[in-house]
MARKOL-404548 format. One record per atom (N, C-alpha, C, O): x, y, z; residue in one letter. Coordinates in steps of 0.1 Angstrom, whole numbers, padded with zeros to 4 digits, always signed. Layout:
<rs>
XYZA
...
</rs>
This chain:
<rs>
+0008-0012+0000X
+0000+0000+0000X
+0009+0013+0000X
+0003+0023-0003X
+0023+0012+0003X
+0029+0022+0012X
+0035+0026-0003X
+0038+0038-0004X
+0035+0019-0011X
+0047+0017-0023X
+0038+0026-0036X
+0042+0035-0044X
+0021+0016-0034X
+0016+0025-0046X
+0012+0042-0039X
+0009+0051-0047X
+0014+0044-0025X
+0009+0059-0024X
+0019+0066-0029X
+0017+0075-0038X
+0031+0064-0025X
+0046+0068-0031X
+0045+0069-0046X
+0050+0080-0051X
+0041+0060-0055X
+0039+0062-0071X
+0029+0068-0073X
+0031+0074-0083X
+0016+0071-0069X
+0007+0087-0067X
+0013+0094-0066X
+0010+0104-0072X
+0022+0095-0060X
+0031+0110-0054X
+0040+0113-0064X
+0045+0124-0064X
+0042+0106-0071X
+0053+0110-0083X
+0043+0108-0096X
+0047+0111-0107X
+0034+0103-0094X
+0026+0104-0110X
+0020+0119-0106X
+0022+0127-0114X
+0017+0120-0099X
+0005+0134-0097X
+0016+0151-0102X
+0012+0163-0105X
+0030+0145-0102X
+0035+0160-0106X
+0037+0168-0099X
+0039+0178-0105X
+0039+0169-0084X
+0037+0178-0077X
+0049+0190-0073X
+0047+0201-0069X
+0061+0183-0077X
+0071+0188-0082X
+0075+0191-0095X
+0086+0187-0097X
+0069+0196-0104X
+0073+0199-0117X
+0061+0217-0117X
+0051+0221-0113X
+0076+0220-0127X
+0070+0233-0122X
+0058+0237-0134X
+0056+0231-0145X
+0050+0247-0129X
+0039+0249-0140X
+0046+0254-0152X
+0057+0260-0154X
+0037+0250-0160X
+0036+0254-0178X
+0030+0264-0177X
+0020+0267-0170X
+0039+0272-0188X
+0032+0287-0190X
+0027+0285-0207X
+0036+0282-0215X
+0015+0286-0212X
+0011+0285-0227X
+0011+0300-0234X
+0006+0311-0230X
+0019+0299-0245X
+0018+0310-0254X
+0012+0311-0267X
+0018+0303-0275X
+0004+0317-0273X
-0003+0316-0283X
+0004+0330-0294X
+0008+0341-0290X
+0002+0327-0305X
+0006+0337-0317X
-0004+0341-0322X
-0013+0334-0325X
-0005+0357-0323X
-0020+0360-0331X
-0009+0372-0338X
+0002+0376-0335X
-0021+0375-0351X
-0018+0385-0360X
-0018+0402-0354X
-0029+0408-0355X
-0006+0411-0348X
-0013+0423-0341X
-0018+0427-0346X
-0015+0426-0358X
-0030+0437-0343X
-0032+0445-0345X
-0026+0462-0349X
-0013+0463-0347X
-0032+0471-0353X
-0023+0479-0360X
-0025+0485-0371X
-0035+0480-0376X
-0022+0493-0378X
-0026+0496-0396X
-0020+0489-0404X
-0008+0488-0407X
-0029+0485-0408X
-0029+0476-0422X
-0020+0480-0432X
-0019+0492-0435X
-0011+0470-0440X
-0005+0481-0452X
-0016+0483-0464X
-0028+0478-0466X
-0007+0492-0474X
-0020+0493-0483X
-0022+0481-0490X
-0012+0475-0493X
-0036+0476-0494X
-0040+0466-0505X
-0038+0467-0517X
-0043+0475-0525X
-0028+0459-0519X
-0024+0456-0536X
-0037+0448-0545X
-0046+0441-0541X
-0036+0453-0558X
-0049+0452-0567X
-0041+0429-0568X
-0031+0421-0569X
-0060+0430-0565X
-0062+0417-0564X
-0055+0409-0578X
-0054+0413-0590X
-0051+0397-0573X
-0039+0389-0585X
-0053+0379-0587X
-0060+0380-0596X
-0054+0373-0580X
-0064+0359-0579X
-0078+0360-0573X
-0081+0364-0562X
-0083+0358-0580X
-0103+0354-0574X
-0104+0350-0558X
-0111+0356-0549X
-0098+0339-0557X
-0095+0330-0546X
-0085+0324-0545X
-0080+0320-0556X
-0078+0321-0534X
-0067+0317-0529X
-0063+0307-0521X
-0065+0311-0510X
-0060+0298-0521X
-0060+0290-0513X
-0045+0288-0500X
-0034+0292-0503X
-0049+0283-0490X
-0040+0287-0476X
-0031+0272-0481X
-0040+0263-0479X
-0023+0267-0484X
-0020+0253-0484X
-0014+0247-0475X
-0015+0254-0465X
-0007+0238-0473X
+0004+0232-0458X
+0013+0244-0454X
+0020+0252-0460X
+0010+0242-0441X
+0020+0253-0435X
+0025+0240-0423X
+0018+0235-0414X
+0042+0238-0427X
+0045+0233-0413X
+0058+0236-0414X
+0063+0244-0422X
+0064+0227-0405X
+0073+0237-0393X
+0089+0226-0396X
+0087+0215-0400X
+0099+0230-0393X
+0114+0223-0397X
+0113+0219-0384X
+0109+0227-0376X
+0119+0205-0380X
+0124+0204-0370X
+0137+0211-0370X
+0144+0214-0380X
+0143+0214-0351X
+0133+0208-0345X
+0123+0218-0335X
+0120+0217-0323X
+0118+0228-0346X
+0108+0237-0348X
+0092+0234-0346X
+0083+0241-0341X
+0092+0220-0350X
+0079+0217-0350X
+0069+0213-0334X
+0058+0207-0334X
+0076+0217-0321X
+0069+0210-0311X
+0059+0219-0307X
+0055+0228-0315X
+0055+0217-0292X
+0052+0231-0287X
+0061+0235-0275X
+0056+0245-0270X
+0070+0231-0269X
+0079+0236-0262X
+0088+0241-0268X
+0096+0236-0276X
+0087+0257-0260X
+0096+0268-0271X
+0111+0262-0273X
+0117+0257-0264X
+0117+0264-0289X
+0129+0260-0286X
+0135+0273-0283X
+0130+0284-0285X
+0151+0269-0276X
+0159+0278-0270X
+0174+0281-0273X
+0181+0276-0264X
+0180+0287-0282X
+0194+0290-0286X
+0201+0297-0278X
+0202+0309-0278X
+0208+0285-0268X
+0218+0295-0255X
+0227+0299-0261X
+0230+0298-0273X
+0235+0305-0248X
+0249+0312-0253X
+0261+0305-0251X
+0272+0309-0250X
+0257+0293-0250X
+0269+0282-0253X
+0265+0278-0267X
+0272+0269-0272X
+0258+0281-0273X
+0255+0273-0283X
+0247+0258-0293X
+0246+0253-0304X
+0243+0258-0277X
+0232+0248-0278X
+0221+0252-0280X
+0217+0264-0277X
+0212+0241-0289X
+0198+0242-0283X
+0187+0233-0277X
+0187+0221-0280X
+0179+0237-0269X
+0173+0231-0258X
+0157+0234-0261X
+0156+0244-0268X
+0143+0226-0257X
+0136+0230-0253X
+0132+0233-0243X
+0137+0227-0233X
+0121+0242-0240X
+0124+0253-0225X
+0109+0240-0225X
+0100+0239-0233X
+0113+0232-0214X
+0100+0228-0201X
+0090+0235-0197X
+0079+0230-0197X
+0091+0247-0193X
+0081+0255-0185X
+0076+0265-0201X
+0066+0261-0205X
+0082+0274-0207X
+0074+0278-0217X
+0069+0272-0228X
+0079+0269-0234X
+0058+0267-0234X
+0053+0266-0242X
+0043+0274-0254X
+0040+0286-0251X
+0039+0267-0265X
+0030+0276-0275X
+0017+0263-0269X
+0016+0253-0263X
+0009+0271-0276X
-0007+0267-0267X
-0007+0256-0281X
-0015+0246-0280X
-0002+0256-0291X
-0004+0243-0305X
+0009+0247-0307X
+0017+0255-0302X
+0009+0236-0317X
+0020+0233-0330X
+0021+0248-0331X
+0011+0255-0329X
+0033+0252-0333X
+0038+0264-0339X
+0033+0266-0356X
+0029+0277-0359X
+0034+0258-0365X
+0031+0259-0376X
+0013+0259-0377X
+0009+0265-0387X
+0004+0255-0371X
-0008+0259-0371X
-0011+0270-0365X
-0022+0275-0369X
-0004+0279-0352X
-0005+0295-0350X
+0000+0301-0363X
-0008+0306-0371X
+0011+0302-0366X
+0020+0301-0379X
+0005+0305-0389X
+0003+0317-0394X
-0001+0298-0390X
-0009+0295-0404X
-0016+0302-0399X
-0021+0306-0410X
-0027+0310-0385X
-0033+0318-0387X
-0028+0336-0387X
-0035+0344-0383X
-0019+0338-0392X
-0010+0350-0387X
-0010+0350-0406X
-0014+0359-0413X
-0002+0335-0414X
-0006+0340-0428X
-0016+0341-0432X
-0017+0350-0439X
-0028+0333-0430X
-0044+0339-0433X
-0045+0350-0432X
-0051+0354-0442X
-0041+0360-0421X
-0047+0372-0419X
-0035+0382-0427X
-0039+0393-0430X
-0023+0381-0431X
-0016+0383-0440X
-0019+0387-0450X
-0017+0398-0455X
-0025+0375-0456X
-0026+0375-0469X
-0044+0384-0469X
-0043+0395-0474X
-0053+0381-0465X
-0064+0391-0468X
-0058+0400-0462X
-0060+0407-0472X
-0049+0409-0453X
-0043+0422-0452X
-0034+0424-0470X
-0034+0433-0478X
-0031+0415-0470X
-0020+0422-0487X
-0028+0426-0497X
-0025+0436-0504X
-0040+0417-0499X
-0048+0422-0513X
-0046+0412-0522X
-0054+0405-0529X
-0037+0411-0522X
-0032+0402-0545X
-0039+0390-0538X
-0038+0381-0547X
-0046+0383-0527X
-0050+0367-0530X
-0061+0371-0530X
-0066+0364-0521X
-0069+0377-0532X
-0090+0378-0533X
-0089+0372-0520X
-0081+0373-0511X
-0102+0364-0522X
-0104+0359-0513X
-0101+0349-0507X
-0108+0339-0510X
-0091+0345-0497X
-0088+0329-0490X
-0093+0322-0487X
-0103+0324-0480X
-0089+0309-0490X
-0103+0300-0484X
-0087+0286-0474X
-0076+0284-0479X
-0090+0283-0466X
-0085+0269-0461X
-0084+0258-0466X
-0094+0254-0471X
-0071+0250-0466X
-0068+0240-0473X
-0077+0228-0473X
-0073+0219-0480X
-0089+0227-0467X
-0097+0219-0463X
-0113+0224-0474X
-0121+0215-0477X
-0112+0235-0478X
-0126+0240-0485X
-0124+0232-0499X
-0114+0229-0505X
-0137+0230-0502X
-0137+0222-0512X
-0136+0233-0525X
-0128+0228-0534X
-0141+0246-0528X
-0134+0258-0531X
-0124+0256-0543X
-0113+0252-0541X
-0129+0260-0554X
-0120+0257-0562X
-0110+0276-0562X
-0115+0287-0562X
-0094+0272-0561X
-0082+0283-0561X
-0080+0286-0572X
-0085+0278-0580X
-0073+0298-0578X
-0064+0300-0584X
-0051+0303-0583X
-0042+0304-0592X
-0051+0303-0572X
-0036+0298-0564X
-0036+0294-0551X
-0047+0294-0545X
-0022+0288-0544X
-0020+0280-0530X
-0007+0290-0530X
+0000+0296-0538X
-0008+0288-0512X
+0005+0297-0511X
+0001+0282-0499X
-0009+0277-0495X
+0017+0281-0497X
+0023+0267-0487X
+0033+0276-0481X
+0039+0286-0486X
+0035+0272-0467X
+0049+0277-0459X
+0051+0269-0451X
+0042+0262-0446X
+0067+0268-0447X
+0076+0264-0440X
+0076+0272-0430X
+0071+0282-0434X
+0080+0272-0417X
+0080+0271-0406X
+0097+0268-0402X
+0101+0261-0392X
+0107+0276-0412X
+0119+0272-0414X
+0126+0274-0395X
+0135+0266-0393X
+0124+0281-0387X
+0127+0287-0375X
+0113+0294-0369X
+0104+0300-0375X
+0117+0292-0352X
+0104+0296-0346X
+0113+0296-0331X
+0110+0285-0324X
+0120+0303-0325X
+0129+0303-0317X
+0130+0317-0301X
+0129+0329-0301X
+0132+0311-0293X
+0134+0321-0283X
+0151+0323-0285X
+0157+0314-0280X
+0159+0332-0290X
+0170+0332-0290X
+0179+0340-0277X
+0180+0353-0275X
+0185+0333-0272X
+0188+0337-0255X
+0208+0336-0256X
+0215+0337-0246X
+0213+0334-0269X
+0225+0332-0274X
+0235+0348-0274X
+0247+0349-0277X
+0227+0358-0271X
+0235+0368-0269X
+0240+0374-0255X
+0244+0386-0254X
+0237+0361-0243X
+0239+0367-0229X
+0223+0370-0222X
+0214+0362-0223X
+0222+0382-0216X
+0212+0388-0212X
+0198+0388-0221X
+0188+0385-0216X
+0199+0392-0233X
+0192+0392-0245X
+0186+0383-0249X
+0192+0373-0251X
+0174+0384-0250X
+0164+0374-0253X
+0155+0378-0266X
+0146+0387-0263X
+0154+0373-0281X
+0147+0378-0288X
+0139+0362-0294X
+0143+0351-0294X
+0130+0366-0298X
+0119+0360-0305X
+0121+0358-0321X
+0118+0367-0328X
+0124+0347-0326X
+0131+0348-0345X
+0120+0341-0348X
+0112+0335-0340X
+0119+0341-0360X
+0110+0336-0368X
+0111+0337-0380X
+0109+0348-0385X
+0115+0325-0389X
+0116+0325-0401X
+0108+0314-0412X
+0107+0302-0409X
+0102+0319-0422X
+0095+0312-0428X
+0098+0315-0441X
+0103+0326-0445X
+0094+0304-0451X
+0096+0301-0469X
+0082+0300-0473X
+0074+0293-0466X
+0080+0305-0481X
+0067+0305-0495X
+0070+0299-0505X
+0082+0298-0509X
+0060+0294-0510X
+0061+0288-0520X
+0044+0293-0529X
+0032+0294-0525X
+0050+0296-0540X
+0030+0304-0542X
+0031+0295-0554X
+0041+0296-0561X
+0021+0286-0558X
+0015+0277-0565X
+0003+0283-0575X
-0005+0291-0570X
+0001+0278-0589X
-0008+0279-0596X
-0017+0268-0598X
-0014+0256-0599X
-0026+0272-0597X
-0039+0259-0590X
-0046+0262-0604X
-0054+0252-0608X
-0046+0269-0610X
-0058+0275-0618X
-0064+0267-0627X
-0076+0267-0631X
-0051+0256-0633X
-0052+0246-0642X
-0049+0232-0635X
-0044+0231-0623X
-0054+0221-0646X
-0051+0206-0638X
-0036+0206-0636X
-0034+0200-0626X
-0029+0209-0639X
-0012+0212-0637X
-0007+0218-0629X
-0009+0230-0632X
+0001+0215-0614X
-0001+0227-0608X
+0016+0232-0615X
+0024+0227-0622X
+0015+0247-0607X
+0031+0251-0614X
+0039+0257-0603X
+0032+0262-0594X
+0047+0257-0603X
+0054+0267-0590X
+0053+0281-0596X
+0058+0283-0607X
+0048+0292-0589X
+0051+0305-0595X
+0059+0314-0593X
+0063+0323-0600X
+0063+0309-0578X
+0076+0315-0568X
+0081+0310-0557X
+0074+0302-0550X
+0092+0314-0552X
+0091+0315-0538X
+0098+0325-0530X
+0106+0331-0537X
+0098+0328-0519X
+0103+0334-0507X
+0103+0332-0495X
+0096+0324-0488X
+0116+0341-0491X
+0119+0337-0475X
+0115+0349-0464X
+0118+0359-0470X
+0110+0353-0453X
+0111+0364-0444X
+0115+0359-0433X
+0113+0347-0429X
+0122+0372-0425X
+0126+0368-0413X
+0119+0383-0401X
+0119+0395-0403X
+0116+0377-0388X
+0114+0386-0379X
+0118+0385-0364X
+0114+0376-0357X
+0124+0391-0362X
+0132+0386-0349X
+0125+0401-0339X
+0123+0411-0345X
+0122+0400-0328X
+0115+0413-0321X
+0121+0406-0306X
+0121+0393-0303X
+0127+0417-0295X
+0129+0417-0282X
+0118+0410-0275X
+0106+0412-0275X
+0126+0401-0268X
+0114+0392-0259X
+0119+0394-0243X
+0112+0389-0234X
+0129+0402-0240X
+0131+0406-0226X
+0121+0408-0219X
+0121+0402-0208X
+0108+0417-0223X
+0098+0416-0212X
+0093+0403-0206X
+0087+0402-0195X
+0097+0394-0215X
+0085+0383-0211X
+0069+0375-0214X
+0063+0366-0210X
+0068+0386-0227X
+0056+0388-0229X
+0060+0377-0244X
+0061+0382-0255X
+0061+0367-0244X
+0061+0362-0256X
+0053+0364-0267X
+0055+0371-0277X
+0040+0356-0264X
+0027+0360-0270X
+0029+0375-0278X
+0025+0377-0290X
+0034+0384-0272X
+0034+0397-0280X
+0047+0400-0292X
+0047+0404-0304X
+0057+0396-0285X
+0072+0391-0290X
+0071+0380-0303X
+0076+0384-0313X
+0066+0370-0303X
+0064+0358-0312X
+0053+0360-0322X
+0052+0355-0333X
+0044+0370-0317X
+0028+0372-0327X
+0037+0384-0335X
+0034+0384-0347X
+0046+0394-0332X
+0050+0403-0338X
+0060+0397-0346X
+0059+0398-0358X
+0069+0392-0342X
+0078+0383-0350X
+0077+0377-0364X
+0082+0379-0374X
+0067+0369-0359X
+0057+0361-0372X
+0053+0370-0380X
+0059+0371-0390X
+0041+0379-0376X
+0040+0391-0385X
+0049+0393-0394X
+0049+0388-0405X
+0057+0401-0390X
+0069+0407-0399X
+0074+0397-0405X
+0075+0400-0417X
+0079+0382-0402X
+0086+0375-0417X
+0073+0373-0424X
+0072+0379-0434X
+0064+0366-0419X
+0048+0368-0431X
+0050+0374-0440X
+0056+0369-0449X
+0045+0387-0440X
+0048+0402-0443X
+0063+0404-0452X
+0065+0407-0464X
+0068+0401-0446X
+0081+0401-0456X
+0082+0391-0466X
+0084+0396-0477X
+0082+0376-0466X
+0079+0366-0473X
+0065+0375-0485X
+0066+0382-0495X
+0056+0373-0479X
+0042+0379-0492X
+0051+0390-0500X
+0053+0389-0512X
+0058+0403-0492X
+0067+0412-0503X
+0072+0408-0513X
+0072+0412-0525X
+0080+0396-0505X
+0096+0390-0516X
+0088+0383-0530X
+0092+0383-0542X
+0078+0378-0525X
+0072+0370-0532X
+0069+0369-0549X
+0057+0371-0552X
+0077+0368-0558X
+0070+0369-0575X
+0056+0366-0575X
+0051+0355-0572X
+0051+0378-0578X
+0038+0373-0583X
+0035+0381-0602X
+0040+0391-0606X
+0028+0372-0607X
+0028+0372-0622X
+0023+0386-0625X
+0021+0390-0636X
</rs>
């Protein structure tokens, strides 16, 4: 009896310290201006994440040079599914995709935009300094025809100060900005 109260006591966690959950949203803010629409409809396509990018415990680039996942902070999902709501709202902020629809709509596209999730990082490698990176790849696809075609691609990157602590604000801004930069770089026809 003495033995299984003892393995209650160590299944129940009581020593492990709390998880803190962080979520990525698109900030708020002024919009850039809308570029004249390229496509009818758009489609959002795979968005996922490089290891070893893809968990939800934040990864962490010390200043030895390692990297670690941090136990205690976490993203509330997969990084590449926050990831993917930050480009939805992207892309209806840019204009050139009409209207977006989700990779799941039966919706026929005239194009897919797909992203990588190439980096998603608390970077803590400069000492004291803590910044938030985020880097992602495009790939913008022609759906229009039974053939699909590649029509381009691009890279953005956003790295924003995470010293306060405030991830969620640090990580949703981050993302933004490579988004945002990625749609810039991006060829469109």
């Amino acid at each position: 009896v003495m033995g299984v109260a003892l393995l209650a006591g160590c299944i129940s966690g009581k020593d492990r310290m709390p998880q803190k959950l962080w979520t990525i949203t698109f900030p708020d803010g002024s919009p850039a201006r809308p570029m004249e629409a390229k496509w009818a409809v758009s489609r959002i396509g795979a968005v996922s994440a490089a290891p070893p990018f893809d968990g939800v415990p934040i990864t962490v680039f010390r200043a030895d040079g390692s990297i670690a996942r941090d136990p205690v902070h976490q993203f509330a999902a997969p990084p590449a599914s926050l990831v993917k709501r930050v480009l939805a709202k992207a892309m209806e902020e840019d204009g050139r995709f009409g209207m977006t629809v989700p990779a799941h709509s039966a919706a026929p596209a005239d194009a897919t935009l797909e992203a990588l999730v190439a980096e998603i990082a608390l970077d803590a490698s400069s000492g004291n300094s803590r910044y938030a990176s985020v880097k992602i790849e495009l790939s913008l696809v022609d759906t229009s025809k039974p053939v699909r075609r590649l029509l381009g691609k691009s890279r953005g990157e956003g790295r924003v100060n995470a010293a306060s602590g405030n991830y969620t604000a640090a990580f949703s801004a981050a993302a933004a900005n490579a988004v945002r930069q990625a749609l810039n770089n991006i060829p469109v026809p």
